[in-house]
MIMARRO-344093 format. One line per 3 residues: number of its first residue (from 1); their letters; for each residue y, x, z of N, C-alpha, C. Coordinates in nm, 4 decimals, m for minus. Example, Ala and Ser with C-alpha at 12.3 -4.5 7.8 and 13.67 -1.06 7.14 Angstrom:
1	AS	m0.5690:1.3190:0.7800:m0.4500:1.2300:0.7800:m0.3300:1.3200:0.7800; m0.2250:1.2850:0.7080:m0.1060:1.3670:0.7140:0.0030:1.2900:0.7870;
***
This chain:
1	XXX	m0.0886:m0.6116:m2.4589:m0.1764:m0.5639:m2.3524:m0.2632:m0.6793:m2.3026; m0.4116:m0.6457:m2.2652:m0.4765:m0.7793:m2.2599:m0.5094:m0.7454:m2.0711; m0.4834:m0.8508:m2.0530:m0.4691:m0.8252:m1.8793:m0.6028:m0.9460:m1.8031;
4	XXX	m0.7428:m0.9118:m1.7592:m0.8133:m0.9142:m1.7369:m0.8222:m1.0476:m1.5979; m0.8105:m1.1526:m1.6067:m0.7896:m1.2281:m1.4689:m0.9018:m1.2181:m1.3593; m0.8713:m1.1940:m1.2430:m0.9770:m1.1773:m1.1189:m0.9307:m1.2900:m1.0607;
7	XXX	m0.8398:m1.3476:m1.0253:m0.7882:m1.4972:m0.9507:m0.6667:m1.4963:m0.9895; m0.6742:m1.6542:m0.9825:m0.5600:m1.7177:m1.0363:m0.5320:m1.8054:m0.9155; m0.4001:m1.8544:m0.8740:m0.3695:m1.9663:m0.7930:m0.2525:m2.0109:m0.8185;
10	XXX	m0.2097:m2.1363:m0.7737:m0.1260:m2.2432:m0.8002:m0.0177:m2.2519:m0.7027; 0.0786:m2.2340:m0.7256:0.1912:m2.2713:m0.6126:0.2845:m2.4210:m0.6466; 0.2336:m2.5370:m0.6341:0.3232:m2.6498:m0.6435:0.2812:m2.6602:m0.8248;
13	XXX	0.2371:m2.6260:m0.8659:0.1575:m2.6884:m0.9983:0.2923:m2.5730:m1.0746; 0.4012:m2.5180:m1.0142:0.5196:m2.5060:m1.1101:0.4996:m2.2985:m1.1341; 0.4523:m2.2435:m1.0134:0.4188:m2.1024:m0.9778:0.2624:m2.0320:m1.0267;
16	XXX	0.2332:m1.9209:m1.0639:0.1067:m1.8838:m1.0594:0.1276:m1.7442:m1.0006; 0.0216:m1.7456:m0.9550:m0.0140:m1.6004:m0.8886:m0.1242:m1.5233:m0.9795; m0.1331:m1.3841:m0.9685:m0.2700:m1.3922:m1.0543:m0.2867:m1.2016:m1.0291;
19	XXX	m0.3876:m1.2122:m1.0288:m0.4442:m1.0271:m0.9974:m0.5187:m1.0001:m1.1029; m0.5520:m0.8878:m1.1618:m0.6217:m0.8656:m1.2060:m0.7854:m0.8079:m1.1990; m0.8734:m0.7630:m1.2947:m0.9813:m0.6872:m1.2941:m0.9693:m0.5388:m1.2833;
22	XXX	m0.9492:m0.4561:m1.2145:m0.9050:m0.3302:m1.2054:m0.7852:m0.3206:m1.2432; m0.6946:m0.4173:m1.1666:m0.5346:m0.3518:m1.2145:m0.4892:m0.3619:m1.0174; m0.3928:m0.2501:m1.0152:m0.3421:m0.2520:m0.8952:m0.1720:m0.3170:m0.8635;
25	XXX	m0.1617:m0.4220:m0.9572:m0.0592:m0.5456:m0.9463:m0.0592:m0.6922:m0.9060; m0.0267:m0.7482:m0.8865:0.0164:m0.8924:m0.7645:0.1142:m0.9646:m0.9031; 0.0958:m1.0427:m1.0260:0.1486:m1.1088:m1.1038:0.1667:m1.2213:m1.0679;
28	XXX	0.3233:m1.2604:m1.1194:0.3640:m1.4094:m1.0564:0.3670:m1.4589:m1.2252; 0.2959:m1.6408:m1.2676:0.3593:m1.7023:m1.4046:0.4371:m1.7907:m1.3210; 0.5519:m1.7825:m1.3950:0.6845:m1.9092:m1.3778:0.6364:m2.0774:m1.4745;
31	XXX	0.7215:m2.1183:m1.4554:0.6758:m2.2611:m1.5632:0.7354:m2.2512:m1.6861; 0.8105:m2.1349:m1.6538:0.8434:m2.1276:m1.8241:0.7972:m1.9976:m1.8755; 0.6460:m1.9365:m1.8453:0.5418:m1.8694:m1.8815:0.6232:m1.7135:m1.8723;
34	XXX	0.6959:m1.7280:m1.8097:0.7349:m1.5443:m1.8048:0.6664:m1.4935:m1.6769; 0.5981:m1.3432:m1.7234:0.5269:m1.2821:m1.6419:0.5616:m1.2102:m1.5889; 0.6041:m1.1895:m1.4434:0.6117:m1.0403:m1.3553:0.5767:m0.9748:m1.2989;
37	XXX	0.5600:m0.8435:m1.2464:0.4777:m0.7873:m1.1279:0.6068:m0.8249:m1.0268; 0.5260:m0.8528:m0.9134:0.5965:m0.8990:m0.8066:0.5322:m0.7989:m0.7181; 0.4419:m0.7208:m0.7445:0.3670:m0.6505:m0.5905:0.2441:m0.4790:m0.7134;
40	XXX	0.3184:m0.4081:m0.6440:0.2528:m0.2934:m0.7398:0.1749:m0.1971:m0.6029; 0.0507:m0.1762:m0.6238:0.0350:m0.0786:m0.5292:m0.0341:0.0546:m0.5668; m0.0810:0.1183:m0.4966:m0.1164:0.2845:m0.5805:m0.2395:0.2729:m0.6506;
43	XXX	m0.2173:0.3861:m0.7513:m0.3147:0.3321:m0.8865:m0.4791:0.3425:m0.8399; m0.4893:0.4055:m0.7236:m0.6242:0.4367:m0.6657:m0.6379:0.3111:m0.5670; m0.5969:0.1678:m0.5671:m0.6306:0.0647:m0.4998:m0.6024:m0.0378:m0.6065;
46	XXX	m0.7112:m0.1416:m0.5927:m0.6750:m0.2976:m0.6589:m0.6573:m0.3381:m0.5894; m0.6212:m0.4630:m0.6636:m0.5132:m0.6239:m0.6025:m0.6577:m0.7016:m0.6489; m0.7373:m0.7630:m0.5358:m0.8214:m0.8709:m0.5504:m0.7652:m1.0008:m0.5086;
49	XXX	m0.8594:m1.0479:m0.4159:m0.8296:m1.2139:m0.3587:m0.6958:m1.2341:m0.3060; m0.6872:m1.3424:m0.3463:m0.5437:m1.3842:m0.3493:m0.5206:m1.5610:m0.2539; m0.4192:m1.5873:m0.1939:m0.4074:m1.7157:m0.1146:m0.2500:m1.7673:m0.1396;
52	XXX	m0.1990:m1.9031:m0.1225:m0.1024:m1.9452:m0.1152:m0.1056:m2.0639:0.0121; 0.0482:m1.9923:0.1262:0.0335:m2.1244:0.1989:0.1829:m2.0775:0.2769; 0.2370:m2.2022:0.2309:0.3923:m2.2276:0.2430:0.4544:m2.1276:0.1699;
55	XXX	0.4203:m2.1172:0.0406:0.5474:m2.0734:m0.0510:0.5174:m1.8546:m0.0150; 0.4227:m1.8762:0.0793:0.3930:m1.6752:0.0678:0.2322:m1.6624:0.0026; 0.2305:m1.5442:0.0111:0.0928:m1.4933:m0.1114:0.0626:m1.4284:m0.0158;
58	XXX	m0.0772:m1.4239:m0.0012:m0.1367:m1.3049:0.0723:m0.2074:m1.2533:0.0045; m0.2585:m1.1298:m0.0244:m0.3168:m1.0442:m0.1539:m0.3991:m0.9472:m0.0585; m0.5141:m0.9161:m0.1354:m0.6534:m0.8724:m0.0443:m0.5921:m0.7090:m0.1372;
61	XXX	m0.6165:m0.5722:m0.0756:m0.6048:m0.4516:m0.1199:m0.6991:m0.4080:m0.0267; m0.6657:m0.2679:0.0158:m0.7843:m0.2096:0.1517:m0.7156:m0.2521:0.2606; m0.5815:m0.3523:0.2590:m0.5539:m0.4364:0.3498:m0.4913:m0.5462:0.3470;
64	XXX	m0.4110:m0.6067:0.3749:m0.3700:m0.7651:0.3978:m0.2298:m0.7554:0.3475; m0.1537:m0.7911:0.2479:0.0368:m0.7454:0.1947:0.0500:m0.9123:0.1482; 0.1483:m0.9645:0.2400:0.2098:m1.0527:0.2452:0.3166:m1.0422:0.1226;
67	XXX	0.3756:m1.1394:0.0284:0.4743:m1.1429:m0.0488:0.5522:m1.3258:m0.0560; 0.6727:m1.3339:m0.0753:0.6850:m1.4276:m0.0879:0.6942:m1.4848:m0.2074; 0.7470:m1.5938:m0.2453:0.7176:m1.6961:m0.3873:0.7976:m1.6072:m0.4805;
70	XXX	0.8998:m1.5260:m0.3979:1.0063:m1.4716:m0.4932:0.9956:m1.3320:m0.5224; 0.8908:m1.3016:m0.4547:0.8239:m1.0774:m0.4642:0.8826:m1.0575:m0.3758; 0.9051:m1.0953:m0.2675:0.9974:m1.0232:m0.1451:0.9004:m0.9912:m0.0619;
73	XXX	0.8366:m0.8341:m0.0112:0.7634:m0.8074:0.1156:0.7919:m0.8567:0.2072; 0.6829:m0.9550:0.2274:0.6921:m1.0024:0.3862:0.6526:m0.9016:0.5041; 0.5172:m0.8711:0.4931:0.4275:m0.8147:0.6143:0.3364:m0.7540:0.5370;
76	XXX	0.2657:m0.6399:0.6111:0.0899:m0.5752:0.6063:0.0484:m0.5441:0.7227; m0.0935:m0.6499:0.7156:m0.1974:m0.6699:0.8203:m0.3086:m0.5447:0.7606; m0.2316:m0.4241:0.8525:m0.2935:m0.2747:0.8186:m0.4902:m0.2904:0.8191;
79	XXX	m0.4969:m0.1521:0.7745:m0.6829:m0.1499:0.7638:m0.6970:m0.1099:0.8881; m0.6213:m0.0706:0.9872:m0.6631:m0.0062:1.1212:m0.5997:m0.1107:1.2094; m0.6662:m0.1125:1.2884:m0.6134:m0.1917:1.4654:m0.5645:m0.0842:1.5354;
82	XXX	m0.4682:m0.1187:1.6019:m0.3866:m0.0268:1.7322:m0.4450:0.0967:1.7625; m0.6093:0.0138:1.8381:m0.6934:0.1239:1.8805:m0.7233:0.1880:1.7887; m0.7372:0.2035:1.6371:m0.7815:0.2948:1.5442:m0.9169:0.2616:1.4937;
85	XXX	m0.9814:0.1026:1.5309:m1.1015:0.0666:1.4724:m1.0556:m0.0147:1.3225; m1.1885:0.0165:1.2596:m1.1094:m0.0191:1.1150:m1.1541:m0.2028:1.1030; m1.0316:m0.2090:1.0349:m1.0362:m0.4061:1.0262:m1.0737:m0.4031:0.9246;
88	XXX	m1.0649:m0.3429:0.8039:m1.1165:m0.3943:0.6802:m1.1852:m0.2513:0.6080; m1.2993:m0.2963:0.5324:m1.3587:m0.1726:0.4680:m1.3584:m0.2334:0.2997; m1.3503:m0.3476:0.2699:m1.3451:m0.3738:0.1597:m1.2900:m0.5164:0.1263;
91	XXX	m1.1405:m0.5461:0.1580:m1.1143:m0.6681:0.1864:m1.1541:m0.7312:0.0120; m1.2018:m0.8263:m0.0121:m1.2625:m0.8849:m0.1058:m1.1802:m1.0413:m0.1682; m1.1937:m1.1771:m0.0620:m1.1410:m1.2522:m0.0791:m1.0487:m1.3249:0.0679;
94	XXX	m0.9326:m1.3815:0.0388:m0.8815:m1.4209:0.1824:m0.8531:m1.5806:0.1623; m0.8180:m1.6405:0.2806:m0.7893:m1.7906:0.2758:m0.7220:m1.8126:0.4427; m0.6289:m1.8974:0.4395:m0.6163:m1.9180:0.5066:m0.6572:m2.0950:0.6134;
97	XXX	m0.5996:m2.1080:0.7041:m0.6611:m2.2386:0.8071:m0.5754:m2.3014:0.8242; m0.6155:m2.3959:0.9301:m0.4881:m2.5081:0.9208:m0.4210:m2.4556:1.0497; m0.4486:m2.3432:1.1249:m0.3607:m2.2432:1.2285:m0.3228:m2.1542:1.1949;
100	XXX	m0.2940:m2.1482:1.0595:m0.2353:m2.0294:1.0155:m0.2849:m1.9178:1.0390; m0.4565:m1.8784:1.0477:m0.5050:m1.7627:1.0519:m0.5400:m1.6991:0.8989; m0.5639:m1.6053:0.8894:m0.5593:m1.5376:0.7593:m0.7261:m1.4949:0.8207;
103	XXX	m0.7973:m1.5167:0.6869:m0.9901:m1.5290:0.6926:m1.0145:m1.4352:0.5852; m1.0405:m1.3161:0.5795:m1.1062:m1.2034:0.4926:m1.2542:m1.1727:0.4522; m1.3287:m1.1814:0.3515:m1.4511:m1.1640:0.3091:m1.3855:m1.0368:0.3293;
106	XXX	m1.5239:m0.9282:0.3741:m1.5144:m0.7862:0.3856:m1.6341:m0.7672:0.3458; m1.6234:m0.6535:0.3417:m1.7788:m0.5512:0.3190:m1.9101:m0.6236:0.4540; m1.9259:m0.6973:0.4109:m2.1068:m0.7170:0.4947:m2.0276:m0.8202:0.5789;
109	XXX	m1.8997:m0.8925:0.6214:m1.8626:m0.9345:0.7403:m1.7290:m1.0001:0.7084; m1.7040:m1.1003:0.8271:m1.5786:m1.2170:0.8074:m1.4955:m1.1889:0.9053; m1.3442:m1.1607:0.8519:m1.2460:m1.1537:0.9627:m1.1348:m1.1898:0.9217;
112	XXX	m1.1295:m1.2659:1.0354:m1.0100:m1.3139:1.1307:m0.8804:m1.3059:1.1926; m0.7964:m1.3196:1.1527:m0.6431:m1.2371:1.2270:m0.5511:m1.3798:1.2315; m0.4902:m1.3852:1.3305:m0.3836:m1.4789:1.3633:m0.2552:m1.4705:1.2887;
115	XXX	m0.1507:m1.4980:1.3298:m0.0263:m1.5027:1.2692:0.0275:m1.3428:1.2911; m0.0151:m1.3300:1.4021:0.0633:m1.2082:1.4189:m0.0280:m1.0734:1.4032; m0.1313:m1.0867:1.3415:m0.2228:m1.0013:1.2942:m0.3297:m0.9450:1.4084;
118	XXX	m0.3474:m1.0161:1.5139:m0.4035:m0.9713:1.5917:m0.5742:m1.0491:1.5715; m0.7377:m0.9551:1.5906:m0.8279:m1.0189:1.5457:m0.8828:m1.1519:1.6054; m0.9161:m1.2383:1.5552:m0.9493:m1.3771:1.6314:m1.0694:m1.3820:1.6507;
121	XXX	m1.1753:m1.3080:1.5429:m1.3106:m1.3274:1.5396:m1.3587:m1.2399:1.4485; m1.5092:m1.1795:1.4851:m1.5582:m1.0797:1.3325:m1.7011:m1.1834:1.3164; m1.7247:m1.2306:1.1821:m1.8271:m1.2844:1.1764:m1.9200:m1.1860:1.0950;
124	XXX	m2.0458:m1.1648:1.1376:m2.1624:m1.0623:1.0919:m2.2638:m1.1792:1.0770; m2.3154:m1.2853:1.0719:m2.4388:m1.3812:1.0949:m2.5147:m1.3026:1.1538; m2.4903:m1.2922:1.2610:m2.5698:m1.2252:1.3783:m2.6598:m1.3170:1.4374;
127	XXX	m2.7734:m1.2934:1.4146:m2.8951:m1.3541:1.4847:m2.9484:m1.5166:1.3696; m2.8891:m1.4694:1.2382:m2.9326:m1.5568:1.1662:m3.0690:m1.5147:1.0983; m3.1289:m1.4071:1.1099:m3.2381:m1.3820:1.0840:m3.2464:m1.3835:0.9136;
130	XXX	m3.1897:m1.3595:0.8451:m3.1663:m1.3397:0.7071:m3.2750:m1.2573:0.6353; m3.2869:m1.2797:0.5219:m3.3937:m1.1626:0.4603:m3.3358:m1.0177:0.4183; m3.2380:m1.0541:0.3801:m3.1300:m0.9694:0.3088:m3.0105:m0.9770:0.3975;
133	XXX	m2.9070:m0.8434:0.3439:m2.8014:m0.8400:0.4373:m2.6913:m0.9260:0.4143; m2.6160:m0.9409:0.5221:m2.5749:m1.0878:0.4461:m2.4105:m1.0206:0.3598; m2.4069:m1.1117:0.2958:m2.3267:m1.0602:0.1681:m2.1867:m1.1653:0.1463;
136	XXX	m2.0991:m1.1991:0.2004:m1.9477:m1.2576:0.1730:m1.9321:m1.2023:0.1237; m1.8484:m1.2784:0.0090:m1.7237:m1.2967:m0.0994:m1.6502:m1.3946:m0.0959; m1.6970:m1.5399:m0.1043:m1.5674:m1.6547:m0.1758:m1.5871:m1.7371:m0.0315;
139	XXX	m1.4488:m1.7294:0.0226:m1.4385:m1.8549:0.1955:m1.3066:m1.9629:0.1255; m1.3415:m2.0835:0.1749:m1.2544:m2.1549:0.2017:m1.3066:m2.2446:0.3108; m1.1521:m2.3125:0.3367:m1.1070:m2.4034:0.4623:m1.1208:m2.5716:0.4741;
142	XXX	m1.1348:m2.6446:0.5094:m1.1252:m2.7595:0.4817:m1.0036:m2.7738:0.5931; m0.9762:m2.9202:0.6262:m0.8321:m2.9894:0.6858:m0.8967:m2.9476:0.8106; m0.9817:m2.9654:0.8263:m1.0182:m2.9932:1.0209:m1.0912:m2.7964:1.0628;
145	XXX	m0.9836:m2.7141:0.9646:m1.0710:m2.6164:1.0131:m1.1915:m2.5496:0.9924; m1.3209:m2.6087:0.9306:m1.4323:m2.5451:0.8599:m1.4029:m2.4495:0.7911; m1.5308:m2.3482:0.7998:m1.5270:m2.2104:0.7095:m1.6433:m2.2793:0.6270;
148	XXX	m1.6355:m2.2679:0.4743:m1.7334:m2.2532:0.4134:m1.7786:m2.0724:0.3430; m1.9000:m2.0743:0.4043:m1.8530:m1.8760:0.3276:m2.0436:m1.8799:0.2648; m1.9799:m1.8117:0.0946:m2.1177:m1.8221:0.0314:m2.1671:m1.6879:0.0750;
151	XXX	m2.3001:m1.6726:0.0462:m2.3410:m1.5366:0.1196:m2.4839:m1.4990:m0.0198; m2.4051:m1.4042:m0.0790:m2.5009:m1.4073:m0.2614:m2.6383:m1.3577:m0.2187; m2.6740:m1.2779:m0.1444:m2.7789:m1.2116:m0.1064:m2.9101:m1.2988:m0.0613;
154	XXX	m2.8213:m1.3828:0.0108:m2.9887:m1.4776:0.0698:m2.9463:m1.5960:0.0384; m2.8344:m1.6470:m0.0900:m2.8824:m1.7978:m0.1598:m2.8158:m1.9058:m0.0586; m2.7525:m1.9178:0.0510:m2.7125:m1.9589:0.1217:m2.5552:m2.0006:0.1483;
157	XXX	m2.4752:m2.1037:0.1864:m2.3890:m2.1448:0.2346:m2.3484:m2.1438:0.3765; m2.2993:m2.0462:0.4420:m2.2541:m2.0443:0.6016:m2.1392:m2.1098:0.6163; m2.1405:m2.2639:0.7256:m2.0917:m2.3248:0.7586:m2.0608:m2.2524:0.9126;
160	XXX	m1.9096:m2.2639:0.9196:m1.8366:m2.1835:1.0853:m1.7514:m2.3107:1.1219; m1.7475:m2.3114:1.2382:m1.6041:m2.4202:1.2396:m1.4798:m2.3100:1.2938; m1.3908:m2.3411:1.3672:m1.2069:m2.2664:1.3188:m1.2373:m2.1981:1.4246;
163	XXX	m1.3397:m2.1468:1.4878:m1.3489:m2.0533:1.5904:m1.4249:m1.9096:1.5265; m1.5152:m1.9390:1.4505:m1.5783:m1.8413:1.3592:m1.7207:m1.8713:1.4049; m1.7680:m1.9768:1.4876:m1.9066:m1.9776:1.5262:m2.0133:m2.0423:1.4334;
166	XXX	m2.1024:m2.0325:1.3955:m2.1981:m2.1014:1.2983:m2.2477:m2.1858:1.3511; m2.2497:m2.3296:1.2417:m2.2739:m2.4360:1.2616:m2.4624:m2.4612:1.1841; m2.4407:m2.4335:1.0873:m2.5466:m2.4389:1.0119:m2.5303:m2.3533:0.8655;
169	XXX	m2.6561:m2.4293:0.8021:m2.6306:m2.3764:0.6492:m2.6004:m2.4947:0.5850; m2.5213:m2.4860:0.4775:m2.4989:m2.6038:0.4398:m2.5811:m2.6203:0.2562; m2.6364:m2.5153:0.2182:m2.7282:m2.5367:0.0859:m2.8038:m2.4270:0.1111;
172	XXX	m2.9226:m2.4259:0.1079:m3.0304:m2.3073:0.1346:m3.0928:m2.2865:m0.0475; m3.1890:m2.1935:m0.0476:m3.2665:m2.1640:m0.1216:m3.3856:m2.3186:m0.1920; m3.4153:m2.3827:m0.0753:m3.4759:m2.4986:m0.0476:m3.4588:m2.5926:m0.1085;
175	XXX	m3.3085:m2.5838:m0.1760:m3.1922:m2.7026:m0.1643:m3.1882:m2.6579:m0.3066; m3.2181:m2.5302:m0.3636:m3.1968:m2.5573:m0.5072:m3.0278:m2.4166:m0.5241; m3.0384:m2.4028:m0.4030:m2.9431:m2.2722:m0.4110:m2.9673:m2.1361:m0.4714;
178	XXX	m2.9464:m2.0607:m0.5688:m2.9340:m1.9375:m0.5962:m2.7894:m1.8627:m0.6370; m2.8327:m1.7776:m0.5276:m2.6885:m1.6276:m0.5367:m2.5724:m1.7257:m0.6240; m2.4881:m1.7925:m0.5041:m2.3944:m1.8479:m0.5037:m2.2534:m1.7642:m0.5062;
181	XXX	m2.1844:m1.7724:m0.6081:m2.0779:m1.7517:m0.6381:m1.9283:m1.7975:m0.5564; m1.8702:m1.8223:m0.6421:m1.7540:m1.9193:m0.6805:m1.7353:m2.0502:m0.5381; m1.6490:m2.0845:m0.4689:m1.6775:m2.1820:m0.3917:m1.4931:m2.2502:m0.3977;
184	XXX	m1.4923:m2.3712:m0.3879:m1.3758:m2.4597:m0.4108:m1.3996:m2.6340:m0.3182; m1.3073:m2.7058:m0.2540:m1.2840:m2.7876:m0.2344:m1.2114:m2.8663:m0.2780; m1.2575:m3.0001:m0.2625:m1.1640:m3.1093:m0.3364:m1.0699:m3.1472:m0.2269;
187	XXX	m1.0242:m3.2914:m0.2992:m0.9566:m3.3902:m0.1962:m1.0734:m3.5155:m0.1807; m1.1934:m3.4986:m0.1674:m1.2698:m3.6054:m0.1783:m1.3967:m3.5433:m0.0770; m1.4117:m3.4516:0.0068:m1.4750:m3.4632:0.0829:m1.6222:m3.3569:m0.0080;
190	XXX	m1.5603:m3.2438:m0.0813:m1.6990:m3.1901:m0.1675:m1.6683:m3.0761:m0.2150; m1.7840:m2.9884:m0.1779:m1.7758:m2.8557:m0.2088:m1.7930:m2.8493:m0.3368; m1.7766:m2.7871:m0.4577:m1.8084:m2.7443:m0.5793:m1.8460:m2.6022:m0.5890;
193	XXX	m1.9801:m2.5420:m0.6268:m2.0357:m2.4485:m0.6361:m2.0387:m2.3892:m0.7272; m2.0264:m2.2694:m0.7898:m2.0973:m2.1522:m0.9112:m2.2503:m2.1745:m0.8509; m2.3248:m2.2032:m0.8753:m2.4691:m2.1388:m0.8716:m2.4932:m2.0646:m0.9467;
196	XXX	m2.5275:m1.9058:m0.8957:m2.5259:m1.8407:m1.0614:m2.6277:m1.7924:m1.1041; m2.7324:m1.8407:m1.0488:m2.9162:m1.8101:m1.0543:m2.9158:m1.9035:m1.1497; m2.8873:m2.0188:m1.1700:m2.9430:m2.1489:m1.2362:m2.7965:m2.1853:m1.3491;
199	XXX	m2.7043:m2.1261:m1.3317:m2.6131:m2.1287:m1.4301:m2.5608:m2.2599:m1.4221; m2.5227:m2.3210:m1.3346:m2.4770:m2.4480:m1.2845:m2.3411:m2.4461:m1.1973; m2.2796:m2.5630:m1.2061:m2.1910:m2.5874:m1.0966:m2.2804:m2.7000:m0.9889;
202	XXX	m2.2359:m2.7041:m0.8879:m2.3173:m2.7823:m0.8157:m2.1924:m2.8176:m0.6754; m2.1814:m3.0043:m0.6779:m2.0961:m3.0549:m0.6215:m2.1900:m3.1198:m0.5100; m2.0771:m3.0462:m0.3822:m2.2079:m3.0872:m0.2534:m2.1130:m3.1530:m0.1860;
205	XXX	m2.1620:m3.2769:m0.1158:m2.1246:m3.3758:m0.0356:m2.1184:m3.3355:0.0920; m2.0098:m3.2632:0.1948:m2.0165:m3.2230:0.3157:m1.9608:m3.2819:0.4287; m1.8757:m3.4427:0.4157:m1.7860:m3.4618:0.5009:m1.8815:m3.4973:0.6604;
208	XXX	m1.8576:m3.4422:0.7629:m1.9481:m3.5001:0.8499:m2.0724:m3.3998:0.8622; m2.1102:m3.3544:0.7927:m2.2449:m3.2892:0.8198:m2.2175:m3.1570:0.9604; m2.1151:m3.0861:0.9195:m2.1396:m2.9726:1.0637:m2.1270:m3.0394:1.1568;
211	XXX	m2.0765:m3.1494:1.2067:m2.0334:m3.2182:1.3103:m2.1252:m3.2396:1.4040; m2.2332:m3.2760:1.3106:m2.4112:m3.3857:1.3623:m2.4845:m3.2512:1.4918; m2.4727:m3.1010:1.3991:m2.5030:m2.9972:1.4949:m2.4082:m2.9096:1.5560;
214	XX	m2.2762:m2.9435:1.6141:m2.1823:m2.8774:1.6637:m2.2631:m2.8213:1.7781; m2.2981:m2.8884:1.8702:m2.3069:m2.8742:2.0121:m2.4418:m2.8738:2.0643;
***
């Protein structure tokens, strides 16, 4: 059976996690390459974006299903809030912070939930004046808290700091950006990009820069 990879992640170099392209399973690789489903859900939902932090998985479906290193259900951070407003319409990719919030690319918008699933922030780039609507998929975190979130529609990099507020852009159209993909951090202070207009990776130097326009 040929099983289609949508994300892959690393637990301690020794664990893999891995979802597929239209499959509705949560696969763990061991180090000695045996494959399991650890997380199955109904055949009318996929298993997309995927996170590791302290040994649990968080797995993007039409909502948030916690698992641990070993397939044990932890938690689900439901598609509805208390009041019955919907939290997620298309959870896409997740990541978590250095407060342990869980950060969701959604349909058109960025959200936010704490430990205990309650919302921290909805980011829409509201009042960014965009040409196009703005479009999340791939977020990650740096140590001090930064959101980096690519936005494919208008060519752009949205820089947030750990509150969800926008700092700037951090690669524009200007800059040599097109409909940005893929987004990853090092240990050296640098974003690494998919550019997928120009068919490039593209390694951007960010340490310090949101800082200059925080305030």
């Amino acid at each position: 059976m040929t099983f289609m990879c949508l994300m892959l992640l690393s637990l301690h170099l020794e664990i893999f996690f891995v979802t597929g392209h239209r499959s509705n399973k949560l696969k763990k690789i061991a180090r000695d390459n045996r494959i399991t489903d650890i997380y199955t859900e109904r055949d009318d939902f996929e298993t997309r974006g995927i996170t590791v932090r302290y040994g649990e998985c968080s797995c993007c479906v039409v909502k948030i299903v916690e698992i641990s290193a070993s397939g044990q259900y932890i938690r689900t951070i439901q598609r509805f809030t208390l009041d019955h407003k919907e939290l997620f319409t298309y959870p896409l990719f997740v990541c978590t912070n250095i407060n342990g919030d869980i950060i969701v690319t959604d349909d058109f918008k960025v959200v936010a939930v704490n430990k205990e699933g309650t919302i921290r922030f909805i980011y829409q780039a509201e009042g960014r004046q965009l040409k196009q609507s703005f479009y999340p998929q791939y977020i990650v975190t740096d140590k001090q808290g930064g959101m980096f979130i690519n936005d494919y529609n208008n060519s752009v990099v949205h820089v947030l700091d750990s509150d969800g507020k926008f700092i700037q852009y951090l690669i524009t159209p200007e800059q040599g950006c097109d409909r940005p993909i893929g987004l990853d951090l090092d240990n050296h202070g640098r974003l690494w990009m998919c550019n997928y207009g120009k068919r490039e990776i593209d390694i951007i130097k960010y340490i310090y820069i949101r800082y200059r326009n925080k305030h």
